[in-house]
Phi, psi and omega in degrees: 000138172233133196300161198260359152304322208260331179290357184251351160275170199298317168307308183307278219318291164319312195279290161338344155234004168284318180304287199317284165323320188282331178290343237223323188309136190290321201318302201288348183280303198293319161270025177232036149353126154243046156249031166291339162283346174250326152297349186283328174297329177306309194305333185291309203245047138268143181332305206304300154351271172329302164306323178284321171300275194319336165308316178279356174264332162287353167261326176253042192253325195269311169307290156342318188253347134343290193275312159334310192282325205280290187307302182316295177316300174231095199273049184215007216257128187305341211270018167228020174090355205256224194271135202252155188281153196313316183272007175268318183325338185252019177243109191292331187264342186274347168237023150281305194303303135355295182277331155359106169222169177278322175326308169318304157322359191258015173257357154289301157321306172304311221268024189284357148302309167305315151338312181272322197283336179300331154321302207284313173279034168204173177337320206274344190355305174316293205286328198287007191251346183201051128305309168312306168305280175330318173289282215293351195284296189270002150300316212273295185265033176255312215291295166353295186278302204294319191292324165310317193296325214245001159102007186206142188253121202236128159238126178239116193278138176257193174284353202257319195311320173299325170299307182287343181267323188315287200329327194281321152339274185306303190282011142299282165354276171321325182292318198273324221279292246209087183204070148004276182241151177308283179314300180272012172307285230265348141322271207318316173310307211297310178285341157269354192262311186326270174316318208289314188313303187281035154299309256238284198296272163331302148310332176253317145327312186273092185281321177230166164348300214261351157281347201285286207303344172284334175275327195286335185267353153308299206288317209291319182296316207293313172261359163292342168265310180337289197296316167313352179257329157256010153293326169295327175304326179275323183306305173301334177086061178278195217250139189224155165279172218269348177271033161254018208194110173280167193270343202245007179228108160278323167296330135316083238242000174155151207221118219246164202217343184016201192283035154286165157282302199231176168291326183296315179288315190297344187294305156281353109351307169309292165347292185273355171243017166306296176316299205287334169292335174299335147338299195288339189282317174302335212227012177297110194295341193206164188296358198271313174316316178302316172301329189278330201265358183281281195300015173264328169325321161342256116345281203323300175287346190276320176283356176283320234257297156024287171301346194030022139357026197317331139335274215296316187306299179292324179337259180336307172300333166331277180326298161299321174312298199296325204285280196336314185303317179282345211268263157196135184290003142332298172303356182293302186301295178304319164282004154247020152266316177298341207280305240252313186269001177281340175283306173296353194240350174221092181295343178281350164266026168260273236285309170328319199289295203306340191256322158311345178225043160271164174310298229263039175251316147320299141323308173295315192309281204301305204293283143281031200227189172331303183311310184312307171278009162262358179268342181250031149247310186300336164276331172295335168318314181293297213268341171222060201296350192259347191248351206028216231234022150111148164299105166099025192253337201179129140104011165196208197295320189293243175024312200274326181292306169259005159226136199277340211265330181239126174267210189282159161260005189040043143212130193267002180256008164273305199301342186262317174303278192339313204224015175223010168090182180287315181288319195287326207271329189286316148342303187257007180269332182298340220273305167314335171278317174321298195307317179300312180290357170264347165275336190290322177304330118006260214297315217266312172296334170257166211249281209320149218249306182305304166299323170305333182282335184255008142288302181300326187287317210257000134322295189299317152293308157348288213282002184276333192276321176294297170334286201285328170307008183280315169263358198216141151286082198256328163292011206242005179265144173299316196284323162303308172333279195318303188314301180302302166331300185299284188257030140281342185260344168305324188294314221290315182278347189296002194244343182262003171268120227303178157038040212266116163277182137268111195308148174262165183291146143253000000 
C-alpha cells in the first residue's frame, strides 16, 4: 500500500503514466497479441500442420511399435521405467539408470559455460569444439525413442516455429545466392543456425513446473559461482591485456571475466541472469529462499560492475526498464536510485560513463573504435545492400580468421546488414520481433504466480541480450547463442506445462 502523499506526487504521476501509455499503446497491443490461442489452432489444422504431423508419424511410427513391442515383452524393464522386479530394487545403480531421461540432459545445457571451460582446459581439448553439437545430436535421436517407449508422439508447436524455419529458409537462400567461398560461407551460416535449433530441444523437453523450477535455481547457483570467481578476480587484481582498457582510464586498474572469454561476455551473461534471479526473489515462498536469492544478487552485481562493461551496463538498465514497465513500475524507482547513487559510491562508473561520453573518446571511436567500424559495415552494406557481401564475409569471428581485410563490428545487426544485406538483416529482425511477442504472449497467458514471474525475468533478460547486440557481437559466443535460444524456448513452453496453479475466481 502507498500513502496518499506519494500517490499525489509529481514523480508516481510520471512514473505511473509513463507505464499507463505504454500499456495503452498500439506498440504495446501488437506486441503482447493475445490471439496466438486461436490462431495457433487455425494453424494446427492447416494443410501445412497436417503434413507435418504425417510426416512425423510415418517416420516415427516403426518406433512407436518398437517400444509398444518392448513394455509387452518385457514388462519389468528398467529401461521404460515401469514397476521394476524386487531384486532390481536394491541396486543404486539400476535404479539410476531407470530415472534416466532425455528430459536430464538439459542441465547440461544450463551448465555449458562450465562444461567448455573444463573441456576446454583439460586433456580432451579436441572434444571441446564439438561437445555441444554431440549433446544436441543424442538429444535429437534419444527423443524419439523415448516417446515411443512411453507410447506416445508428441510435438509442441509455439508461435516460434514458423518464424524460425522462414529465417532458415532465407539464409538458405541467401547461401546459394552469395557465397564467395564455400568452407567460410558455411562457418558463417553456422553462427545463425546453429544455436537456434536449441529453441526447438527446450520447447519440448520442458514438461512441468517443478522442472521449469530446477533448471532455473541451477543456472541462478550455476551463475552465482561464475560471478563470485570474478569477484575473486577483481580482488587479486588479475592480469587482462592491455587492449581491454583505453589509456587515458587510468583509475581502472582491471576488468574480470571469470570463466569467460571476455568481461563483455561475462557482462553479458550477467545481463541475462540477474532479471531471472531477481524473478525468483520477487516470486520466493518463504524467507529463507528471499535471503538465499538476494545473497546470490550479491556477487552478481558486484562482478557487473567489475566487468567495467559499459554495453552490459546500459544493457541492464534496459533490461530493467523493460521488466518494471510489464512488471510493476516500482523497480522503475529503484533503478533510478541505483542509476542516480552508483556512480558516487563507485568512482569507476563515473570515470567510465563520464570518458565514454567525452570529446575525446568520440574521437578516439570515429578513428579507430566502434564508430569507425561501423561505418565501414555501413559501406560495405552500401556496396552490396540487398544481399551483402556473403556469410563469414565481414565483421566477426569468422571474418576475422579467413579474411585479413576485416574486423570486428562490435554491433552484431551491422554485422549481419554487412554480410547478409537488407533481406537477411530484415529476416532476422522479424525473427527477433517474434521471439519478444512470444515471450509477452507468455507472459500475458499464464496464471500461475510463479511462471508468470519467470516469464517477465527471462523477458527482461532476453531483451537485456538483444540491447548488447548492439555495441558487442554476443551472438557470436556459443554460450550466450545456446543461453538465449535455450530460454526463448523455456518462456516458449512455459504456458503447457504441467502442474500449473490457478488462482481461484473471485
Amino acid at each position: 500500500m502507498t500513502s496518499p502523499a506519494w500517490q499525489g506526487s509529481l514523480l508516481f504521476r510520471l512514473v505511473a503514466g509513463l507505464a499507463g501509455t505504454f500499456r495503452q499503446s498500439t506498440c504495446c497491443g501488437w506486441l503482447t497479441d493475445t490471439t496466438w490461442p486461436e490462431r495457433s489452432r487455425v494453424i494446427r489444422s492447416s494443410l501445412f500442420a497436417r503434413m507435418l504431423t504425417i510426416l512425423a508419424c510415418l517416420l516415427l511410427r516403426p518406433l512407436l511399435l518398437a517400444g509398444t513391442a518392448i513394455r509387452r515383452g518385457l514388462p519389468g524393464s528398467f529401461l521404460v521405467n515401469l514397476s521394476t522386479r524386487p531384486f532390481w530394487k536394491k541396486s543404486f545403480i539400476l535404479t539410476s539408470i531407470a530415472q534416466i531421461r532425455v528430459e536430464t540432459v538439459l542441465l547440461l545445457v544450463i551448465g555449458y559455460p562450465v562444461v567448455d571451460f573444463l573441456l576446454r582446459n583439460s586433456r580432451f581439448m579436441l572434444l571441446a569444439g564439438y561437445w555441444d553439437e554431440i549433446l544436441f545430436i543424442l538429444i535429437v535421436l534419444a527423443w524419439p525413442i523415448q516417446m515411443a517407449l512411453r507410447g506416445k508422439l508428441f510435438y509442441r508447436l509455439t508461435p516460434m516455429d514458423m518464424p524460425i524455419l522462414f529465417f532458415i529458409a532465407v539464409v538458405a537462400f541467401l547461401f546459394f545466392v552469395r557465397s564467395p567461398q564455400m568452407g567460410v560461407a558455411i562457418e558463417g551460416v553456422r553462427v545463425y543456425v546453429q544455436y537456434m535449433l536449441w529453441f526447438f530441444v527446450a520447447g519440448n523437453l520442458l514438461l512441468n513446473k517443478q522442472q521449469a523450477r530446477q533448471l532455473v535455481n541451477f543456472l541462478v547457483f550455476l551463475g552465482t559461482l561464475i560471478a563470485l570467481h570474478g569477484v575473486y578476480q577483481y580482488i587479486i587484481g588479475v592480469e587482462i591485456p592491455s587492449t581491454w582498457m583505453d589509456a587515458a582510464e587510468e583509475s581502472v586498474r582491471t576488468r574480470v571475466f571469470s570463466i569467460l572469454t571476455s568481461p563483455n561476455v561475462l557482462g553479458s551473461f550477467l545481463v541475462l541472469l540477474i532479471p531471472i534471479t531477481f524473478s525468483q526473489l520477487l516470486s520466493a515462498g518463504s524467507r529463507l529462499q528471499r535471503y538465499y536469492y538476494a545473497a546470490c544478487l550479491v556477487p552478481m552485481a558486484l562482478s557487473l560492475v567489475f566487468t567495467y562493461s559499459r554495453g552490459a551496463w546500459l544493457a541492464m538498465a534496459g533490461a530493467f526498464l523493460i521488466y518494471g514497465l510489464i512488471y510493476n513500475w516500482r523497480i522503475l524507482l529503484g533503478l533510478g536510485a541505483i542509476i542516480y547513487t552508483a556512480p558516487k559510491l563507485l568512482p569507476g562508473i563515473s570515470s567510465r560513463i563520464s570518458y565514454m561520453l567525452s570529446p575525446a573518446y568520440l574521437l578516439s571511436s570515429a578513428r579507430a573504435g566502434r564508430v569507425a567500424r561501423w561505418g565501414k559495415a555501413i559501406e560495405k552494406l552500401q556496396s552490396n545492400p540487398l544481399f551483402g557481401e556473403g556469410f563469414g564475409r565481414y565483421g566477426g569471428a569468422v571474418a576475422a580468421r579467413y579474411v585479413p581485410s576485416s574486423n570486428y563490428v562490435d554491433n552484431f545487426y551491422l554485422k549481419t546488414a554487412a554480410e547478409a544485406g537488407i533481406v537477411g538483416l530484415a529476416a532476422f529482425v522479424w525473427l527477433l520481433i517474434s521471439g519478444i511477442r512470444c515471450i509477452l504472449n507468455s507472459y500475458r497467458r499464464l496464471t500461475d504466480t510463479y511462471l508468470k514471474g519467470l516469464a517477465g525475468g527471462l523477458l527482461a533478460g532476453l531483451m537485456g541480450i538483444l540491447l548488447h547486440n548492439g555495441v558487442e557481437n554476443i551472438f557470436e559466443v556459443p554460450t550466450m547463442a545456446v543461453y538465449f535460444w535455450f530460454l526463448l524456448g523455456v518462456a516458449a513452453a512455459l504456458p503447457h506445462l504441467e502442474d500449473q496453479e490457478t488462482p481461484p475466481l473471485k
